[in-house]
DRENDO-1510 file (C-alpha; in Angstrom, 1 decimal, always signed):
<recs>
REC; n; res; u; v; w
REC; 1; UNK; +94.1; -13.6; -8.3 .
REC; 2; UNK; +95.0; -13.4; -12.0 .
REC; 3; UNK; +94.5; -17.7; -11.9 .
REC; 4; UNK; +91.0; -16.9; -10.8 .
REC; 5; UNK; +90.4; -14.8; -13.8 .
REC; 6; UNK; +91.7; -16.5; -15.8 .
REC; 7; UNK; +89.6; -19.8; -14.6 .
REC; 8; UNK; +86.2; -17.9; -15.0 .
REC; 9; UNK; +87.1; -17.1; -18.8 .
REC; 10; UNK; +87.8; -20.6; -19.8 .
REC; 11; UNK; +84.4; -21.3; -18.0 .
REC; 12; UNK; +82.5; -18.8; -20.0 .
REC; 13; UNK; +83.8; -19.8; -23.3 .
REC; 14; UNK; +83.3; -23.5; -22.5 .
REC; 15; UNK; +79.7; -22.7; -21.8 .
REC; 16; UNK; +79.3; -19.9; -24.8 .
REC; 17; UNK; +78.3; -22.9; -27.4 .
REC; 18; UNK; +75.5; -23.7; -25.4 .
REC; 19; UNK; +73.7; -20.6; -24.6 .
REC; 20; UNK; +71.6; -20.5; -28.4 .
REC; 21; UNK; +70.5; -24.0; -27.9 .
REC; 22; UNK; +69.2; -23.1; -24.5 .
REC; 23; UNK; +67.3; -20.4; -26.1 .
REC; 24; UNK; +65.6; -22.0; -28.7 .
REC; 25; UNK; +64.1; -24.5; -26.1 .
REC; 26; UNK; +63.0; -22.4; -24.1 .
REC; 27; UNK; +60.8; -20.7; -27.3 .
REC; 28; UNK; +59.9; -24.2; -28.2 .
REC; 29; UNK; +58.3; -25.5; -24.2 .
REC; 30; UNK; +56.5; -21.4; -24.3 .
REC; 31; UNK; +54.1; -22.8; -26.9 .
REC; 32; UNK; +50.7; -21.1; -26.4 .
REC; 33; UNK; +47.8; -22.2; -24.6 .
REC; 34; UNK; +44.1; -21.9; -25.5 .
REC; 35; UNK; +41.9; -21.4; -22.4 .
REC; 36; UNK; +38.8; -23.1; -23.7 .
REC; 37; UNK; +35.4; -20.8; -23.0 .
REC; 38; UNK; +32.1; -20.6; -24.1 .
REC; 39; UNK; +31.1; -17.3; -25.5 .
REC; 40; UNK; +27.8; -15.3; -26.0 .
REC; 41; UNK; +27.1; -12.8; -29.1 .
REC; 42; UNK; +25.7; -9.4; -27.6 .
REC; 43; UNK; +22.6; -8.5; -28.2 .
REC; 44; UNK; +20.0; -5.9; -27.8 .
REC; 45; UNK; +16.0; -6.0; -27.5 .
REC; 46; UNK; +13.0; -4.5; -25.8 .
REC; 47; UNK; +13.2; -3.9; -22.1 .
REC; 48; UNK; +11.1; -2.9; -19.5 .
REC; 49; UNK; +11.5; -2.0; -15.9 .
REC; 50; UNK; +10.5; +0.4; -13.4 .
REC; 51; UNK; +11.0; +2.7; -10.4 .
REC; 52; UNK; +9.7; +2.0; -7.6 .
REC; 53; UNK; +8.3; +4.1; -4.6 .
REC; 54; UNK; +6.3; +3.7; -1.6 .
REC; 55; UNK; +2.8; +5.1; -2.2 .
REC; 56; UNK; +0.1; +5.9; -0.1 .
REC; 57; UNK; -3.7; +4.9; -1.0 .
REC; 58; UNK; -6.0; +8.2; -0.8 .
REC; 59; UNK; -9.7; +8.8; -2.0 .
REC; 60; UNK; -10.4; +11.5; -4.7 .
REC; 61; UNK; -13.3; +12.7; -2.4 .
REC; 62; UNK; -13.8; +12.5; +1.2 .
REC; 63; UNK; -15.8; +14.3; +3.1 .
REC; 64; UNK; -16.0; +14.5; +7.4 .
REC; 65; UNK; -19.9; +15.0; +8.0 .
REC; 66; UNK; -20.8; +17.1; +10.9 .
REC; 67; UNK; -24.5; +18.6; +11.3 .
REC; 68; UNK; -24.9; +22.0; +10.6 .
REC; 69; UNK; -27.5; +22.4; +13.6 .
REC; 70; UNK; -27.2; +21.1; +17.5 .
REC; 71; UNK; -29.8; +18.7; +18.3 .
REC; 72; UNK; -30.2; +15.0; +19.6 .
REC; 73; UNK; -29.8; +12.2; +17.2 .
REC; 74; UNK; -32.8; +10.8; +17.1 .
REC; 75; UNK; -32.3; +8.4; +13.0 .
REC; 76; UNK; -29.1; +6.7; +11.7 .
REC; 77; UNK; -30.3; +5.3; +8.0 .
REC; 78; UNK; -27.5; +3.6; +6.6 .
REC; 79; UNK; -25.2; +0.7; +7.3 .
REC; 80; UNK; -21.7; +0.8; +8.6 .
REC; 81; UNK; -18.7; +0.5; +6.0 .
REC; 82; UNK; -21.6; +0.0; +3.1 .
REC; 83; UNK; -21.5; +2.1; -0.1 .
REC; 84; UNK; -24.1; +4.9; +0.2 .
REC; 85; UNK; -25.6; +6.9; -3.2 .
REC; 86; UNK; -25.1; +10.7; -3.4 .
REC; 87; UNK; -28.5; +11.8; -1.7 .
REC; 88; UNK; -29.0; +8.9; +0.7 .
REC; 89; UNK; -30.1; +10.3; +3.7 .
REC; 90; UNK; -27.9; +8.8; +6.5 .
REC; 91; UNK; -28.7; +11.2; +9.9 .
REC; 92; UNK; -31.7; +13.1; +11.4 .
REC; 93; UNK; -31.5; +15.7; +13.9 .
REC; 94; UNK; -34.6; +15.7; +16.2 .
REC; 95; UNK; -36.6; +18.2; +13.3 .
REC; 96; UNK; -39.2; +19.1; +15.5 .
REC; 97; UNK; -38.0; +22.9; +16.4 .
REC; 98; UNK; -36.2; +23.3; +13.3 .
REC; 99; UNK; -40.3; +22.3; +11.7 .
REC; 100; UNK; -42.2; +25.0; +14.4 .
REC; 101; UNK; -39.4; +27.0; +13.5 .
REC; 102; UNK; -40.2; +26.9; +9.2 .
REC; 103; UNK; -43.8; +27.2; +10.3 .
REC; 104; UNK; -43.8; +30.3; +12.3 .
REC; 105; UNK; -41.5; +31.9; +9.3 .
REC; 106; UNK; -44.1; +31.2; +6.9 .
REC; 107; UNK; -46.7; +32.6; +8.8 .
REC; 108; UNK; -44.9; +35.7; +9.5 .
REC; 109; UNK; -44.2; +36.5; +5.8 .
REC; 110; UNK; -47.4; +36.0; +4.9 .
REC; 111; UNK; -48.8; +38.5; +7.5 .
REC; 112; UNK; -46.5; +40.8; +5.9 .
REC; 113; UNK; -47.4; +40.6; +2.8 .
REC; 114; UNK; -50.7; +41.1; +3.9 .
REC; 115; UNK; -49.9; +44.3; +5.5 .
REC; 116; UNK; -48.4; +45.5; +2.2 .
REC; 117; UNK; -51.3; +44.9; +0.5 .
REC; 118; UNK; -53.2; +46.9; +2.7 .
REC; 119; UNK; -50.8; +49.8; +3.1 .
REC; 120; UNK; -50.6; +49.9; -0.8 .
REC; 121; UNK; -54.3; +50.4; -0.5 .
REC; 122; UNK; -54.0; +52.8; +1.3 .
REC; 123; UNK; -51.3; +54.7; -0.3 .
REC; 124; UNK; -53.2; +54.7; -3.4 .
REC; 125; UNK; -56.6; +56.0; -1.7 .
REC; 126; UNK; -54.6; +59.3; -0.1 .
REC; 127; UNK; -52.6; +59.9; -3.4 .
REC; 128; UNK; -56.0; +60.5; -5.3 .
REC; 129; UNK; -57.3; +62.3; -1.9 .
REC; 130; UNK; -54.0; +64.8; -2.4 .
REC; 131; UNK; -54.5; +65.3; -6.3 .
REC; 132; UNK; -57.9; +66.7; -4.9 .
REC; 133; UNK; -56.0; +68.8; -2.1 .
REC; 134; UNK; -58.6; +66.7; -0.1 .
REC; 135; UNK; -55.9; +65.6; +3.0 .
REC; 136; UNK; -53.0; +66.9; +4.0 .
REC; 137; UNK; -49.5; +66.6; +2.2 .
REC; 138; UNK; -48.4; +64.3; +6.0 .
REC; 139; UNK; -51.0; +62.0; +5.6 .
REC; 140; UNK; -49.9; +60.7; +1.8 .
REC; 141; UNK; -46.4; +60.9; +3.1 .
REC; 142; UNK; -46.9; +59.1; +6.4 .
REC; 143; UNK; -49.2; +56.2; +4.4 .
REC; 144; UNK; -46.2; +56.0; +1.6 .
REC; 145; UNK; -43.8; +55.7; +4.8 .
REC; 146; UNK; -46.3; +52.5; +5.8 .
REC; 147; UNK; -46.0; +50.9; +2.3 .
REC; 148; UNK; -42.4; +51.1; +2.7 .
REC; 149; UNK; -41.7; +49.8; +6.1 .
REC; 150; UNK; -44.4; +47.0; +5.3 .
REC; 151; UNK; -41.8; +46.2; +2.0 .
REC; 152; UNK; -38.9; +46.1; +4.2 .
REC; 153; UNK; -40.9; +43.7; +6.0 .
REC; 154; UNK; -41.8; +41.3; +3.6 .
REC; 155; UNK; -37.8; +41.2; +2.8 .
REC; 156; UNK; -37.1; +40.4; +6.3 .
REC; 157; UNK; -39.9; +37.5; +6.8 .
REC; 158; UNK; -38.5; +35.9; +3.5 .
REC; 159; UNK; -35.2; +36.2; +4.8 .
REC; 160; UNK; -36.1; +34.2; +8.4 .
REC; 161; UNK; -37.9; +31.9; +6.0 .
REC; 162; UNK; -35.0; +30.9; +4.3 .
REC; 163; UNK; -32.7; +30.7; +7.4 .
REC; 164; UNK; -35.8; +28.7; +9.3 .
REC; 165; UNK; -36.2; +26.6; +6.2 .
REC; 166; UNK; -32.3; +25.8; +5.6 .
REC; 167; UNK; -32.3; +24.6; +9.6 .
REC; 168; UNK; -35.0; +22.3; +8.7 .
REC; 169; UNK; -33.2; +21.0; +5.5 .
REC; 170; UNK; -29.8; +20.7; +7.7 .
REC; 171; UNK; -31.5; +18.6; +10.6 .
REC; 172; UNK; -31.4; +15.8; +7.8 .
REC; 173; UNK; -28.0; +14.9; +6.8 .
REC; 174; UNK; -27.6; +13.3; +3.7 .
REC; 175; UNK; -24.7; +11.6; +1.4 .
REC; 176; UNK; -23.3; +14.7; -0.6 .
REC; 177; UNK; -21.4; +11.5; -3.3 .
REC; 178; UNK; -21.5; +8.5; -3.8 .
REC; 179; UNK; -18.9; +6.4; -2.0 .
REC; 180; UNK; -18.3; +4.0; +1.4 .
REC; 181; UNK; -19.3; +5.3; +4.9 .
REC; 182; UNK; -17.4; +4.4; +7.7 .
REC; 183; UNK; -18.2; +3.8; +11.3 .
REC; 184; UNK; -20.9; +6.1; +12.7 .
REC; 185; UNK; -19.3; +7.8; +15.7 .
REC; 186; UNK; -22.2; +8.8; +17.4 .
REC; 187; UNK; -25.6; +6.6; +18.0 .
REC; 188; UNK; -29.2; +7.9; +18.4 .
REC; 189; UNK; -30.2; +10.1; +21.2 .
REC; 190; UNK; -26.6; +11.2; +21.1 .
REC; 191; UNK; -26.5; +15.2; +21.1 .
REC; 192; UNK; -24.3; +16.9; +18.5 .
REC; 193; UNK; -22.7; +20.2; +18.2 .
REC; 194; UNK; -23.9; +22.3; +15.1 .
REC; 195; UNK; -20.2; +22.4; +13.0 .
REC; 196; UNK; -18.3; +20.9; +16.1 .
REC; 197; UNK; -19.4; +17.1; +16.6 .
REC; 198; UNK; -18.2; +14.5; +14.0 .
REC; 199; UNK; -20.8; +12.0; +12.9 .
REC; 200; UNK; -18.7; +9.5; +10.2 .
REC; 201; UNK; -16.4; +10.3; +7.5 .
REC; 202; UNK; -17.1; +9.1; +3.6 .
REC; 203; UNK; -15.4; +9.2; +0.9 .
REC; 204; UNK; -14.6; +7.8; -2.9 .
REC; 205; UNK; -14.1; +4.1; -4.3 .
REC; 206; UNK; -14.0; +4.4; -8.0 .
REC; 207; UNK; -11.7; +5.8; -9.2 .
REC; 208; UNK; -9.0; +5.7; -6.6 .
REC; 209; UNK; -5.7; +7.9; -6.2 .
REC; 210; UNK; -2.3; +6.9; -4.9 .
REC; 211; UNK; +0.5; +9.5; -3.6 .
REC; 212; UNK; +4.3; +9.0; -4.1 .
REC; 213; UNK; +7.2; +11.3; -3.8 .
REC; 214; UNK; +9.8; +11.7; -6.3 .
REC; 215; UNK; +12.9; +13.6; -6.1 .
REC; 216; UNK; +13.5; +16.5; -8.1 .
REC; 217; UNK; +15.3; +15.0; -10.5 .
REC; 218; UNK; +12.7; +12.5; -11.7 .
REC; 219; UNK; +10.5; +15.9; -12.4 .
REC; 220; UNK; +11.0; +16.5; -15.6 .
REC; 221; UNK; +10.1; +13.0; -16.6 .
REC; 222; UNK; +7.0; +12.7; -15.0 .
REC; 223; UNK; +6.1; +16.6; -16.6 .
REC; 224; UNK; +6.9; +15.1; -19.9 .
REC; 225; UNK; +4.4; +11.8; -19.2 .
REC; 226; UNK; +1.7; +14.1; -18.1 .
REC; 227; UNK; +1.7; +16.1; -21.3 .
REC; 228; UNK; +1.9; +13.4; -23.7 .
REC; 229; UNK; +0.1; +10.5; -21.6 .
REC; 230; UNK; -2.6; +13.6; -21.3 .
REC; 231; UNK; -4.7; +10.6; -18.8 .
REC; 232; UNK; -4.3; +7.6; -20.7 .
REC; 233; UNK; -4.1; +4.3; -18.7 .
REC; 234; UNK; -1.3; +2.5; -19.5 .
REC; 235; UNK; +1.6; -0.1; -18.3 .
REC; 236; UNK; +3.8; +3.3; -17.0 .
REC; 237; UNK; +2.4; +3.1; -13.9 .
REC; 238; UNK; +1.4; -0.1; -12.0 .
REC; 239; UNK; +1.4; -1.0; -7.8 .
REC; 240; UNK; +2.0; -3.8; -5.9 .
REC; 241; UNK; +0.3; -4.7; -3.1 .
REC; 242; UNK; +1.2; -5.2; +0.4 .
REC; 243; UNK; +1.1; -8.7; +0.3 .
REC; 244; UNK; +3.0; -8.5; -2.7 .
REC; 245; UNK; +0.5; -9.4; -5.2 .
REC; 246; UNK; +0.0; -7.3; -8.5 .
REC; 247; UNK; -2.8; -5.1; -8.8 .
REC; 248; UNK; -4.7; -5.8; -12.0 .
REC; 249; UNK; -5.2; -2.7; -12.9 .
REC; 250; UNK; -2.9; +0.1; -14.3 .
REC; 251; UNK; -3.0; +3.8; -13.7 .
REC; 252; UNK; -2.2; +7.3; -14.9 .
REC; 253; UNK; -0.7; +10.5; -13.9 .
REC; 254; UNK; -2.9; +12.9; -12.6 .
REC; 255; UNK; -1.7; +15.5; -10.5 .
REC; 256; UNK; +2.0; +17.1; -9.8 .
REC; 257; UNK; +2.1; +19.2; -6.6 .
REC; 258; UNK; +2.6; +22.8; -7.1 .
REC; 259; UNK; +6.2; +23.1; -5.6 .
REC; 260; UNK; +9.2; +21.1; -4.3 .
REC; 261; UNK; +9.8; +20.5; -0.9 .
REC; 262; UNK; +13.4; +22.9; +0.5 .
REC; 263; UNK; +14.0; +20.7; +3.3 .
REC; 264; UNK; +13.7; +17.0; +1.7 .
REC; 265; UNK; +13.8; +18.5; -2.2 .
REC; 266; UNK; +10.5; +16.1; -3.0 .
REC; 267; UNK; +7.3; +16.9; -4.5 .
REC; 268; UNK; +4.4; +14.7; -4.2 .
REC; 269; UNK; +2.8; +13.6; -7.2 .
REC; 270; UNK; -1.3; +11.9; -7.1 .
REC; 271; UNK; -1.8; +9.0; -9.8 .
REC; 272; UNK; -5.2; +7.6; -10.2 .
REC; 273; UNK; -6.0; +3.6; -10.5 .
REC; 274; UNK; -9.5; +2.3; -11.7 .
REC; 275; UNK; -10.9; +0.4; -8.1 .
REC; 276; UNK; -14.0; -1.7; -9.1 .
REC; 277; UNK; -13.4; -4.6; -7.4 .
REC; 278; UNK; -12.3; -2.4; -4.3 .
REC; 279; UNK; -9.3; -3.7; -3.9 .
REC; 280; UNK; -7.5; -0.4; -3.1 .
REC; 281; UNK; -8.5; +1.2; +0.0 .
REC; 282; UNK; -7.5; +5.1; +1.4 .
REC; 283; UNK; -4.6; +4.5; +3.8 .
REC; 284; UNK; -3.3; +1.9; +2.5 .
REC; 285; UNK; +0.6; +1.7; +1.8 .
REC; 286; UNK; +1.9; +0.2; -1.4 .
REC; 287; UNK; +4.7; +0.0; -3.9 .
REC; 288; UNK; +4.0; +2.5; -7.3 .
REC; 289; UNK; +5.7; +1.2; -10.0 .
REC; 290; UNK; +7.1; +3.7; -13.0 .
REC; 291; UNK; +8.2; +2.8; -16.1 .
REC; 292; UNK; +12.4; +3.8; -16.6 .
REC; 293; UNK; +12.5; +6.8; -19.0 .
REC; 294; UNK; +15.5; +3.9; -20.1 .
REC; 295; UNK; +13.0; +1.3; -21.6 .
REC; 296; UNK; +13.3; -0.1; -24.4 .
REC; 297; UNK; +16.0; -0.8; -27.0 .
REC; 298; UNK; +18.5; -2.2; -24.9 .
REC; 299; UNK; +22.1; -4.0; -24.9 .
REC; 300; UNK; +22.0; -6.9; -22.3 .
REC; 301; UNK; +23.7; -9.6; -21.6 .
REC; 302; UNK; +23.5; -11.8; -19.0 .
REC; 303; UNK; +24.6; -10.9; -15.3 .
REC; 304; UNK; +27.2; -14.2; -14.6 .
REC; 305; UNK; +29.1; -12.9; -17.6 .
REC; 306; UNK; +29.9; -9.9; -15.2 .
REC; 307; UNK; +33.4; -9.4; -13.6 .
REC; 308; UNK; +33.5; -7.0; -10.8 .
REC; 309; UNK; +36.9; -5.2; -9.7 .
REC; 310; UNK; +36.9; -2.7; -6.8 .
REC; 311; UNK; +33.3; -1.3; -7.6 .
REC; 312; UNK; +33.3; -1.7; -11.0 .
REC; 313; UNK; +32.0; -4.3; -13.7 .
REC; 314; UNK; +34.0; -5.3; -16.5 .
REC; 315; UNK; +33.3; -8.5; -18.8 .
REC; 316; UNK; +36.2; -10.5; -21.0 .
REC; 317; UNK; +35.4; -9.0; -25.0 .
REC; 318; UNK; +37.1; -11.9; -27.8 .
REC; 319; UNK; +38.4; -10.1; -30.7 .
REC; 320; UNK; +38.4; -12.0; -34.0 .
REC; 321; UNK; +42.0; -13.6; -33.6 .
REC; 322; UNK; +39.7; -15.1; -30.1 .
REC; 323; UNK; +42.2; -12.8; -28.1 .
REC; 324; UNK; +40.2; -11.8; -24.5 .
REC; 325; UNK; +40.5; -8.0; -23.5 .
REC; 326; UNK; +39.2; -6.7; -20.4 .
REC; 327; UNK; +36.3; -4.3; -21.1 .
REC; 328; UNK; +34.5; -2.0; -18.7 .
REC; 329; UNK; +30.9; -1.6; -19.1 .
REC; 330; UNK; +28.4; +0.4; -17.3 .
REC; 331; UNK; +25.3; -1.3; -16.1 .
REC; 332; UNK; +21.8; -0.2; -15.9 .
REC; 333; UNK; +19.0; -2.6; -13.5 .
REC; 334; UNK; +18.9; -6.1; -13.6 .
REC; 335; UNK; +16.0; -8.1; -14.4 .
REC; 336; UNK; +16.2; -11.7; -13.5 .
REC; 337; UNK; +19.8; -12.6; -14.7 .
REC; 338; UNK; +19.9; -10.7; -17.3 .
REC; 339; UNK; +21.7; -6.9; -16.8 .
REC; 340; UNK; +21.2; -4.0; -19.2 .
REC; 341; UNK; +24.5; -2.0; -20.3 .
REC; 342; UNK; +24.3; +1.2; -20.8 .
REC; 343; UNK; +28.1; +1.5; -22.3 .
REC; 344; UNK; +31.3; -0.5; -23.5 .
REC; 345; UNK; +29.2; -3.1; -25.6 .
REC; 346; UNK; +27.9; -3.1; -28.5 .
REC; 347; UNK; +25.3; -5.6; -30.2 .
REC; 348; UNK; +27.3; -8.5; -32.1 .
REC; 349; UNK; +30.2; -7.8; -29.6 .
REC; 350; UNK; +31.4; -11.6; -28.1 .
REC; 351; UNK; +32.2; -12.2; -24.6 .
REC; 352; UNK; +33.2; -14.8; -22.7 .
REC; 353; UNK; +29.8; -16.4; -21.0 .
REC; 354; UNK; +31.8; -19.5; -19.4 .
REC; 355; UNK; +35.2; -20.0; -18.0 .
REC; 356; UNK; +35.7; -16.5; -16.6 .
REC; 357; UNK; +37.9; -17.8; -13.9 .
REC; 358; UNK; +40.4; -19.2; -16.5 .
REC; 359; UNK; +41.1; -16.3; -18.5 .
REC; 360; UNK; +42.6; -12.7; -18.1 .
REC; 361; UNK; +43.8; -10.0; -20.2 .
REC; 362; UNK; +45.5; -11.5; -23.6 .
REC; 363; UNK; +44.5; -15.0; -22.9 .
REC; 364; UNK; +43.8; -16.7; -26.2 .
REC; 365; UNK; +40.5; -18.9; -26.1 .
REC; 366; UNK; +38.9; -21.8; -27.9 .
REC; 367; UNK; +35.5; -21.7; -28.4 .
REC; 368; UNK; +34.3; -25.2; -27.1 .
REC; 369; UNK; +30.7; -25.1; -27.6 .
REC; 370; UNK; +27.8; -23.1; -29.4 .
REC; 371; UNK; +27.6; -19.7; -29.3 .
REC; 372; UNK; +24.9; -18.3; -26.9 .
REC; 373; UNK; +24.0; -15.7; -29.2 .
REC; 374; UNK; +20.6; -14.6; -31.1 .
REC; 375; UNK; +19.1; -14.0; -27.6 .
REC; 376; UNK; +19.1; -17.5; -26.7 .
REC; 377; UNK; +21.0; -17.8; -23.9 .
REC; 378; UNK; +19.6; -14.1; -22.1 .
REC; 379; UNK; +16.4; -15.6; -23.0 .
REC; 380; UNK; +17.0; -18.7; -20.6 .
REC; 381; UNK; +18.6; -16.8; -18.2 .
REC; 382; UNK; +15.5; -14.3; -18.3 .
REC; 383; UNK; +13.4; -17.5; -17.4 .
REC; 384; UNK; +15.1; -18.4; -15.2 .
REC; 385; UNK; +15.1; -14.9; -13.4 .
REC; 386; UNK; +11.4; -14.5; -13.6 .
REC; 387; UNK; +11.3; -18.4; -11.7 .
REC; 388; UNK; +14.0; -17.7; -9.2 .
REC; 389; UNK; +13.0; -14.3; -8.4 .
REC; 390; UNK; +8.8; -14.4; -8.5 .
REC; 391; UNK; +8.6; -13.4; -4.9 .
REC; 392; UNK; +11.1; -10.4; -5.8 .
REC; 393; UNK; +9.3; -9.5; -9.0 .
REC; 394; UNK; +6.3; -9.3; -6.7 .
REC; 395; UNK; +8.0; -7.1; -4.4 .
REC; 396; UNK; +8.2; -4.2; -7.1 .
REC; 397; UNK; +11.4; -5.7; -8.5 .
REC; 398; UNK; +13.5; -4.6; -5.9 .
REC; 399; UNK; +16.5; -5.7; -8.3 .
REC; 400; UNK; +15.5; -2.9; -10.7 .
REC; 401; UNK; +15.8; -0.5; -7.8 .
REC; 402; UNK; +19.4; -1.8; -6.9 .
REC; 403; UNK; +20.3; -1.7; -10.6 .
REC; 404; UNK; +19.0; +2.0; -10.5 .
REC; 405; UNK; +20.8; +3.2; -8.0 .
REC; 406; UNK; +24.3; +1.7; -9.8 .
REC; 407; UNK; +23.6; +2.9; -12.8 .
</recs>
């Protein structure tokens, strides 16, 4: 046992000399090594991009006519889907009754007036009569009881008048604005229902309304945009079509609904859009674009010089001894390549742009090409974002949305 001991002694002080030189080669093969990258200069600039929403086309104005008298059909003066002036007759009733009708009214007030005349005569005649005590104090008061009655029937014959003559003017149904008809739904000799039976429906063109809902939360921005926008048309609100096309035309903000939904905590708001051409048509469904309350002055960078970890995005930040540190950033949307950080940059900042894969936390780099800085490089990848993603930017930039919702 002691031989043993003693055998491993000798061994460690025969191998004792040896152990410094080992060290020092070891420090000499750890020499460091520069993981060569290519970085890009943070910048900021002016950004746009928008919310979108699914919107509903409505008209300003519509109107469902129904006749105000029953009757049969007997004129339809317009043409189907056309536009029609405010005043351009469009339906007769058969008139004929509603004419006799007028007629006989007339008549009868002026019979009555007639018979006021007279009994005014007559009154007059017995008042001189009694300031003779020639008649009897009945007769004045039974003639001034004949005036009066033939008064009150004056105001009754002008009243039938007016009710025979309204009948008349309601037999003829006419545009009450100017806008497109639809479809008549009845044809002549077709009887209608005074207030029941529905004839067509018209409404509005020009200018043209489209409804969205917003949460709750987006109130207070759209309050603020209806105070200070106070109607302008600008780029804050713009809609896409449903074949994905842009409409050419931007809106504003008109109306916000008096009160938020309990159940779905929405409230429906009504921007207008200029419709000339008449492009925009009620019922249809479209995508309503709003300007971010974020836009404008903004740190991006672009999106491939992302690292994402469990949920979270992170890029590779080069100090000035070109030492990489891992640095979490939060991200607003994307639009094209390029992805808008809301924190953990900082314009002039350097990342790493290429040769992600090959570093990690404390790798040293070497820069191997130019830096993408002065906007150069987000400016190509915008490019190529607005090339590779046309269809999407047509689609309401369905990218912003996504960014949106992360941020």
């Amino acid at each position: 046992m002691n031989r043993i001991r003693l055998n491993t002694i000798y061994i460690s002080l025969f191998l004792l000399p040896f152990l410094p030189s080992c060290k020092n080669h070891n420090k000499t093969g750890q020499a460091v090594a520069f993981v060569p990258v290519v970085p890009f200069t943070v910048q900021s600039g002016k950004i746009e991009y928008y919310d979108t929403y699914p919107g509903t086309v409505v008209a300003t104005d519509e109107v469902q006519l129904r006749s105000e008298v029953s009757g049969f059909v007997t004129g339809i003066y317009f043409k189907e889907g056309s536009e029609v002036k405010k005043g351009t007759k469009l339906y007769e009733i058969d008139r004929r009754k509603f004419r006799a009708a007028y007629e006989e009214a007339k008549a009868t007030l002026e019979i009555a007036n007639a018979n006021v005349q007279k009994a005014q005569r007559d009154a007059d005649r017995y008042k001189k009569l009694d300031e003779q005590n020639a008649i009897a104090k009945q007769v004045l008061d039974d003639a001034l009881t004949v005036l009066n009655n033939a008064q009150m029937q004056v105001k009754s014959s002008k009243a039938n008048l007016l009710n025979a003559e309204t009948d008349f003017n309601y037999s003829l149904i006419t545009a009450p604005f100017t806008g497109s008809i639809g479809l008549s739904l009845v044809k002549p000799g077709a009887f209608v229902t005074a207030g029941q039976t529905l004839l067509n429906t018209i409404s509005s063109d020009d200018p043209i309304a489209i409804d969205f809902l917003v949460d709750e939360k987006s109130l207070p921005y759209l309050i603020k945009l209806q105070k200070i926008k106070s109607g302008a048309i600008d780029s804050t609100f713009e809609v896409t079509l449903p074949d994905n096309s842009d409409y050419k035309h931007s809106g504003s903000l008109s109306i916000i609904d008096r009160a938020v939904d309990p159940q779905t905590g929405t409230i429906k708001i009504r921007t207008v859009f200029p419709n000339p051409e008449g492009s925009l048509r009620p019922g249809m469904n479209c995508t309503l674009k709003v300007l971010n309350v974020n836009s404008g002055t903004q740190v991006n960078i672009p999106v491939r010089a992302l690292v994402e970890q469990m949920g979270e995005f992170f890029v590779y930040k080069i100090d000035t001894n070109n030492i990489v540190k891992q640095k979490r950033v939060e991200l607003g949307p994307t639009q094209g390549l390029v992805v808008i950080v809301k924190s953990g940059l900082n314009p002039g900042d350097k990342i790493v742009l290429e040769g992600i894969q090959k570093v990690h936390e404390g790798s040293s780099v070497n820069i191997t090409a130019g830096d993408k800085n002065k906007g150069d490089q987000a400016k190509d990848d915008q490019v190529k974002g607005d090339r590779g993603n046309h269809d999407q930017t047509k689609q309401g930039n369905t990218k912003l949305e996504k960014g949106k919702e992360k941020g």
